[in-house]
C-alpha positions in Angstrom: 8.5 2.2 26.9 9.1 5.4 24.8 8.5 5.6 21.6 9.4 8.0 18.5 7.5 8.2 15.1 9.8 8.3 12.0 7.0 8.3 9.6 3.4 8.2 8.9 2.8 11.6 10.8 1.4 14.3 8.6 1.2 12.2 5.7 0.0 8.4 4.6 3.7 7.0 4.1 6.7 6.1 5.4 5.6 4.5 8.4 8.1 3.8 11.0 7.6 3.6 14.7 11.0 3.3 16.8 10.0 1.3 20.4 12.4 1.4 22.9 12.4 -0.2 26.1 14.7 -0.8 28.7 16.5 -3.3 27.5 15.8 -3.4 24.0 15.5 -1.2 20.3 13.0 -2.3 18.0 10.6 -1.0 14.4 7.6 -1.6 14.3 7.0 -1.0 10.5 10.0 0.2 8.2 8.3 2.0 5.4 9.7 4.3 2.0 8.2 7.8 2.2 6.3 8.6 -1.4 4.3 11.4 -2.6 5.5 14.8 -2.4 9.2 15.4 -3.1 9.8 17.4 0.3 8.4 13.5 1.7 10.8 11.1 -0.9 13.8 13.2 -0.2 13.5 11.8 3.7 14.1 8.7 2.2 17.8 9.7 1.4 18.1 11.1 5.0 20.1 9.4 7.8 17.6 7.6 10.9 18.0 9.1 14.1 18.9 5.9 15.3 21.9 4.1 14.0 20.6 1.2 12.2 23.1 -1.8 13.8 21.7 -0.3 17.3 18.0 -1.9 16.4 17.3 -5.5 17.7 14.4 -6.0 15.4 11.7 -5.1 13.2 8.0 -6.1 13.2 6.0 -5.0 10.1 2.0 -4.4 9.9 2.3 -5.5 6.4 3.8 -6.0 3.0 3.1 -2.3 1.0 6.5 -0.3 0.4 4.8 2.7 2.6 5.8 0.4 5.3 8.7 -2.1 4.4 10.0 -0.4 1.2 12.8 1.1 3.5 14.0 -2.3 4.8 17.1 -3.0 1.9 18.5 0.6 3.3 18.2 -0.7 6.8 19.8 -4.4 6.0 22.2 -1.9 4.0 23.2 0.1 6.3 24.1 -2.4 9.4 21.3 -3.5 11.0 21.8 -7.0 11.8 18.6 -8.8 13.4 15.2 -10.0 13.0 12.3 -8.8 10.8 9.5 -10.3 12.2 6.0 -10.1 10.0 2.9 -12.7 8.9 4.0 -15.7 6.3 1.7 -14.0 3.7 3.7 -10.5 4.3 6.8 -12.5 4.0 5.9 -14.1 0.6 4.5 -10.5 -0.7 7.7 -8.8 0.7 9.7 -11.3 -1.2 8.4 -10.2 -4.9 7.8 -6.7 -3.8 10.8 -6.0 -2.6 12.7 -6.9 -5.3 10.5 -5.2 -8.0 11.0 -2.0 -5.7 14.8 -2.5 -5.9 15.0 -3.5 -9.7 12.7 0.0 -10.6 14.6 2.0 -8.7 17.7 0.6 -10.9 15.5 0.6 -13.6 14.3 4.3 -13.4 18.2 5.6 -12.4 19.2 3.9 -15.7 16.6 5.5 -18.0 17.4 9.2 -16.1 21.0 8.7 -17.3 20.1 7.1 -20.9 17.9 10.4 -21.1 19.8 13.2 -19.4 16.9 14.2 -17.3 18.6 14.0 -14.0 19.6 17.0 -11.8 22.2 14.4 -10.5 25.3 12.9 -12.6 24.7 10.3 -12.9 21.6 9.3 -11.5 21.7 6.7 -8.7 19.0 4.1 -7.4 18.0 4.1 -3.7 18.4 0.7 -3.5 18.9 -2.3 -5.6 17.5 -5.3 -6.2 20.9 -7.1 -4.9 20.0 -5.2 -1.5 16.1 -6.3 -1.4 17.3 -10.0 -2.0 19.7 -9.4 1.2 17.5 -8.1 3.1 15.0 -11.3 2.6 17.5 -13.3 4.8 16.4 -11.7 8.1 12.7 -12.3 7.6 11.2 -14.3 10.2 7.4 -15.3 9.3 5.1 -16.1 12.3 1.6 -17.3 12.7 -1.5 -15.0 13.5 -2.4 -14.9 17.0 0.9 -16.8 17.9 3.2 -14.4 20.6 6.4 -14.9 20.2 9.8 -12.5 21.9 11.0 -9.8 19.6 14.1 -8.9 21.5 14.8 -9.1 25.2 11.9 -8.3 27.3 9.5 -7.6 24.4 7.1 -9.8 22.8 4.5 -9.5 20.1 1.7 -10.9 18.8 -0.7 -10.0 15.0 -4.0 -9.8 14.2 -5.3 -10.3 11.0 -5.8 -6.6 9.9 -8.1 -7.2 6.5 -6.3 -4.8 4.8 -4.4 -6.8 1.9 -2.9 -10.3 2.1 -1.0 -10.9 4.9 -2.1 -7.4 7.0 -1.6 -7.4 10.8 -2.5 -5.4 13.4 0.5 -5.8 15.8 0.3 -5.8 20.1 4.1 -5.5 21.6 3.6 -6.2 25.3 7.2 -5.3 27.9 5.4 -7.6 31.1 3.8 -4.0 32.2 2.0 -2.5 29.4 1.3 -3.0 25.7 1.0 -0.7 22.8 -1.3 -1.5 19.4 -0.3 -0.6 16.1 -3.9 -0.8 13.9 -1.6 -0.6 10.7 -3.7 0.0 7.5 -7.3 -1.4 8.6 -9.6 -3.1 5.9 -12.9 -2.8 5.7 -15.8 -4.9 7.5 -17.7 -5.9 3.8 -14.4 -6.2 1.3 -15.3 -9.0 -1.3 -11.8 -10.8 -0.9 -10.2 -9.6 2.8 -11.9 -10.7 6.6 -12.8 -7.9 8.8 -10.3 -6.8 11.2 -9.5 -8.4 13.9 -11.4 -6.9 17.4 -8.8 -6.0 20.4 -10.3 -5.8 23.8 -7.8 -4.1 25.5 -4.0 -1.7 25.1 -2.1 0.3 27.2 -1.2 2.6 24.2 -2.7 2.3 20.7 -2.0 4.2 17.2 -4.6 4.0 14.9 -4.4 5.0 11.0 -6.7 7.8 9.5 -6.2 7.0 5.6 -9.9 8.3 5.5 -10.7 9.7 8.6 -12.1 12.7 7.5 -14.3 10.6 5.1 -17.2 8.0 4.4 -17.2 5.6 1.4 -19.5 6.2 -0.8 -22.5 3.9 -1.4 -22.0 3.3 -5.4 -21.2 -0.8 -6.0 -17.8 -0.6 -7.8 -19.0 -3.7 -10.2 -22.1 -0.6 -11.5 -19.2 2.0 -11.8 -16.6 -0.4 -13.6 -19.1 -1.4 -15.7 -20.0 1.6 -17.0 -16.9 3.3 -16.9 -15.8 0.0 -19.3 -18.5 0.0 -22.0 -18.5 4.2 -22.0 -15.0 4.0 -23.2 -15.2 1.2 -25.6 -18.1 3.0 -26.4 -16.1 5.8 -27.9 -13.8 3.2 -29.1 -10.9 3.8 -26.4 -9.0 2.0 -24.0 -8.9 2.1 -20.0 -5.8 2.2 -17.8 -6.2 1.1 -14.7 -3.0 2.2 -12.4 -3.4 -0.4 -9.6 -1.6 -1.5 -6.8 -0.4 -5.0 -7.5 -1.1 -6.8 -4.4 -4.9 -6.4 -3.1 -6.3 -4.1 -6.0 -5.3 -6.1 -8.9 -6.5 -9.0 -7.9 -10.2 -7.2 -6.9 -10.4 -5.6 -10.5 -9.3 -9.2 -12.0 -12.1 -10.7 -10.2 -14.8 -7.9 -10.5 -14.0 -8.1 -14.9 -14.0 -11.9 -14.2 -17.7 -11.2 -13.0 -18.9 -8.7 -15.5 -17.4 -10.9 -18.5 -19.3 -14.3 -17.0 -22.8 -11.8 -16.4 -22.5 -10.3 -20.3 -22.3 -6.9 -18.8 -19.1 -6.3 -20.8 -18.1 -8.2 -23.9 -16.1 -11.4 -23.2 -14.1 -10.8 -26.2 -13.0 -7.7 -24.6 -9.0 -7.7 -24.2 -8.1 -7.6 -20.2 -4.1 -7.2 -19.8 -2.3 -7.7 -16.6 1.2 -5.3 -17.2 2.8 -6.0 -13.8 4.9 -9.7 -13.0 4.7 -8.9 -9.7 0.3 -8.9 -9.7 0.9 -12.3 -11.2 3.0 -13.6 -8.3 0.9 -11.8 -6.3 -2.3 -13.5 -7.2 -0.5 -17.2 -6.9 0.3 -16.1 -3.2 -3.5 -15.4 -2.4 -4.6 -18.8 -3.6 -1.3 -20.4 -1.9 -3.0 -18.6 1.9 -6.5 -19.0 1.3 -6.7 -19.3 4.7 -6.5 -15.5 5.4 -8.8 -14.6 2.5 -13.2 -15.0 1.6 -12.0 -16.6 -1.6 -12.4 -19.9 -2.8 -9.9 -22.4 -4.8 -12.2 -21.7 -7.5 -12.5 -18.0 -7.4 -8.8 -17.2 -7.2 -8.4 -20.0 -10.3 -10.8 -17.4 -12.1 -8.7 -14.4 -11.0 -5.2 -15.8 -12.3 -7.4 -17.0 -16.1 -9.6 -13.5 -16.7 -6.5 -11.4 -18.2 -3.8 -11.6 -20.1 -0.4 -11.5 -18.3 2.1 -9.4 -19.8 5.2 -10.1 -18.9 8.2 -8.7 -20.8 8.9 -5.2 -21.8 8.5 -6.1 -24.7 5.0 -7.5 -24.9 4.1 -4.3 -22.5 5.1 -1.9 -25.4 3.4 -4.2 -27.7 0.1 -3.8 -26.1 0.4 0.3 -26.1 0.6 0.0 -30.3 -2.5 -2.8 -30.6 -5.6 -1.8 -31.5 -8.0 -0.3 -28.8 -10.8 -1.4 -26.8 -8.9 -3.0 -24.1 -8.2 -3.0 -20.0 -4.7 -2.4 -18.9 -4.1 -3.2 -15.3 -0.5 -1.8 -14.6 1.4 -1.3 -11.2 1.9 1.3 -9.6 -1.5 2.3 -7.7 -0.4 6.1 -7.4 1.2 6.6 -11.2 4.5 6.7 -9.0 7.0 4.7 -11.3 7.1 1.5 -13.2 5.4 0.3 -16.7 2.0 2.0 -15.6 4.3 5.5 -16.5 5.1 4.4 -20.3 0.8 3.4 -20.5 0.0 6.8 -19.2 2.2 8.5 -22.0 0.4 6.0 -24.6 -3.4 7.2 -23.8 -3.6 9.8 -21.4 -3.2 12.7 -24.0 -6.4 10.9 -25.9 -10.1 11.7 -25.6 -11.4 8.8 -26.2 -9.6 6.6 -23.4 -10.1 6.3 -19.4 -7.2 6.6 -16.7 -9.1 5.2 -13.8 -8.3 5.0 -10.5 -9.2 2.6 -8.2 -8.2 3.8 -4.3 -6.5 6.3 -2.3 -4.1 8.8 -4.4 -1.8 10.4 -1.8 -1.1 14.0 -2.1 2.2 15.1 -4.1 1.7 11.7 -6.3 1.0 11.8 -10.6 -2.3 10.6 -9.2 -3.6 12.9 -7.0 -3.1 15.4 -9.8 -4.7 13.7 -12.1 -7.8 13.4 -10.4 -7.6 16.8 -9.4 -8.3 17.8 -12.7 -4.6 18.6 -13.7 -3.8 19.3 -17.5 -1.0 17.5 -18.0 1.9 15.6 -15.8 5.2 15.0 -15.0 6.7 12.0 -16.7 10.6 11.3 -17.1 11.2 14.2 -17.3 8.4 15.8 -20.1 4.9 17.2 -19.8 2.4 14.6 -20.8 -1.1 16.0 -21.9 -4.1 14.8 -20.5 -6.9 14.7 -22.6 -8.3 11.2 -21.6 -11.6 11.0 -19.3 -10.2 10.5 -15.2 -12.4 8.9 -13.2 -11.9 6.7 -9.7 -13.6 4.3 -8.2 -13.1 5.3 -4.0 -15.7 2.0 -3.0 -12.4 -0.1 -4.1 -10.5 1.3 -1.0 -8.8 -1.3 0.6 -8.9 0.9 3.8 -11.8 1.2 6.0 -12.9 4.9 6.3 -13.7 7.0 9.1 -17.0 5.1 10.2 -15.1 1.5 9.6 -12.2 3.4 11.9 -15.1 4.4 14.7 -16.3 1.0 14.5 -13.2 -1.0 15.0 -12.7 1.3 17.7 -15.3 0.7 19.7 -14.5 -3.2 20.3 -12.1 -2.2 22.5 -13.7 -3.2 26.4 -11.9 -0.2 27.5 -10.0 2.8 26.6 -6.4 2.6 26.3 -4.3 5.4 28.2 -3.2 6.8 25.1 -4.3 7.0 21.6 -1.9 8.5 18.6 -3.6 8.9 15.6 -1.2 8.7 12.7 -0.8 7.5 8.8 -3.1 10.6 7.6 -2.9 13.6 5.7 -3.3 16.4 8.3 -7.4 17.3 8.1 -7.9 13.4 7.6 -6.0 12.8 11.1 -7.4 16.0 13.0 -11.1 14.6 11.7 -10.2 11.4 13.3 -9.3 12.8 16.5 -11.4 14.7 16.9 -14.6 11.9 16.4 -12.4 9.9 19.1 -12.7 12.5 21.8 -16.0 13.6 21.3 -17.8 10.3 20.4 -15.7 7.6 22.6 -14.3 10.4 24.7 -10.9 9.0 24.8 -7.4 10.5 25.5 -6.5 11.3 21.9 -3.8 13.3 20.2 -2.1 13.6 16.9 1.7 13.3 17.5 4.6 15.6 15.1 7.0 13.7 13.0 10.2 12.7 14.7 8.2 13.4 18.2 9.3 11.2 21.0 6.6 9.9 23.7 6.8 8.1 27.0 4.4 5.6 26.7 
């Protein structure tokens, strides 16, 4: 097998792994690049692989980092199978489609506003193209091998990263290669541990944090006080959050601080983002792949507010503050999050707080950087409001979770890539791979092509 990395390399998106072997073409993972603008314009670039010439696609899991690039692929002539978990394929259905529909959304409000360096201002994809691309999904079972295409077959392991995540084995008969995707972390409230694997020929492991440890606060101590600080000084706090996995944690950590009296149970909790809301009905639909109960995702779906028109979202920016607004996206990267940033970020008295992993080049990143003001279509917002972040809320395990995982492997595999890292976070890795497990271990260059 040989295999070529189109993504994830240097950076924490667009991951894409093209497998061949000798008889067949395949994905593993078909992800959007984001971040840093020299990173999204790669998203307009042409594969180096002719799209109808790939038999299939396996995805790790559901986040756009690694299938927002699908509706270019369906698109563009590919023509077979995308093979994933039934919780990715449920996720994949509403994210997809909300991915498609901003993208329209955002190229519509560039032209409206005249803020576009292009005329006129054109979507990536559309919503029309997500929905196509939902025909070729394929959902499989965990633990359940099945053929990809011709002499390859696969198999996931639950991955405890979000809903649905998978760590995915492709075997060819001779050898197999492991692709960790995004790993969760051993003690998350809602998500099981990663799956152990005892043995790969080849394996490429993530580095999100590799160069770092979570720290030991309890997130329900920081939200807490990060909550009655604010309404303390009679603001509001906007929470960007990813809508599937984050929103549902900081639904259910409010749920608990409401019930305990350690926040007022009057206090206003909105949830700005249709697609949490879907979201949130999919986790209790596969509570099989979850810690939570019937009854605990029942109290996620009743402790906020769901906002669903635009309408009602601009409504809540003009009501009277204290109040929570969960709003997609997790990074400040686009949709209604953008318009709630504009609301409160330029006053003292409210919180922007962030609850995971900003990657560099993203309105995030810069905000808790310290930066004085940000980009937002097309005008400098001020920010004045407090920034905060709460890292334990990481859906990704960090370097010690990584070493951990790691070392329920029985044996060494050949070869170990380390990938989906920002450069220092992916050397750190490496270099706690060699010199505590001792393993061949390398970081590989984007668009690099390996024998396996």
């Amino acid at each position: 097998m040989n295999i070529q990395f189109l993504g994830a390399t240097g950076t924490v998106t667009g991951s894409k792994y093209l497998l061949r072997s000798e008889s067949a073409t395949i994905l593993v993972d078909c992800g959007l690049f984001q971040g840093y603008k020299q990173l999204r314009l790669r998203n307009w670039s042409s594969l180096p692989v002719r799209p109808a010439e790939i038999d299939a696609v396996v995805l790790t899991h559901a986040h756009l980092d690694h299938s927002g690039y699908l509706p270019l692929l369906v698109r563009d002539g590919f023509h077979g199978k995308i093979y994933c978990s039934e919780a990715t394929f449920d996720l994949c259905k509403i994210l997809l489609r909300d991915s498609g529909h901003l993208q329209e959304e955002d190229a519509a409000y560039a032209n409206r506003h005249g803020f576009s360096k292009h005329s006129p201002a054109m979507p990536l994809y559309t919503e029309e193209d997500a929905v196509r691309s939902l025909k070729s999904f394929v959902p499989v079972k965990f633990g359940a091998r099945f053929t990809v295409a011709e002499d390859l077959t696969a198999e996931l392991a639950l991955a405890g990263h979000i809903l649905g995540a998978s760590i995915v084995t492709i075997r060819d008969g001779k050898r197999s290669v492991t692709f960790s995707g995004d790993l969760g972390r051993a003690d998350d409230p809602i998500m099981e541990s990663p799956a152990r694997i005892a043995q790969s020929d080849c394996l490429l492991v993530e580095s999100t944090y590799g160069n770092r440890r979570h720290s030991g606060d309890d997130p329900l101590s920081v939200l807490e006080q990060t909550v009655n600080e604010t309404i303390g000084r009679g603001g509001a706090v906007v929470i960007p959050s990813f809508a599937v996995g984050r929103a549902q944690e900081l639904m259910y950590y409010l749920h608990l601080l409401k019930e305990r009296g350690a926040i007022p149970s009057s206090l206003p909790v909105y949830l700005d983002s249709p697609m949490a809301r879907q979201a949130t009905a999919i986790y209790a639909k596969h509570h099989e792949d979850h810690r939570l109960t019937a009854a605990q995702c029942r109290a996620i779906s009743e402790s906020a507010t769901i906002v669903s028109s635009v309408e009602e979202s601009q409504e809540i920016d003009r009501k009277q503050v204290p109040k929570v607004i969960i709003s997609a996206s997790g990074m400040a990267t686009g949709g209604r999050v953008l318009h709630h940033l504009k609301a409160f970020a330029p006053d003292h008295r409210n919180t922007i707080l962030f609850a995971g992993y900003q990657a560099g080049g993203t309105r995030g990143a810069a905000m808790i950087a310290g930066a004085d003001s940000i980009k937002i279509h097309g005008m400098q917002v001020p920010v004045r409001a407090q920034v905060t972040q709460i890292e334990t809320l990481s859906a990704h395990a960090d370097s010690d979770g990584i070493m951990a995982w790691l070392s329920g492997f029985e044996k060494p595999p050949r070869q170990t890539f380390v990938v989906h890292g920002e450069p220092d976070a992916a050397d750190a890795l490496r270099r706690r791979i060699q010199d505590e497990l001792g393993w061949n271990c390398r970081v590989p260059e984007f668009l690099e092509s390996v024998e396996l």
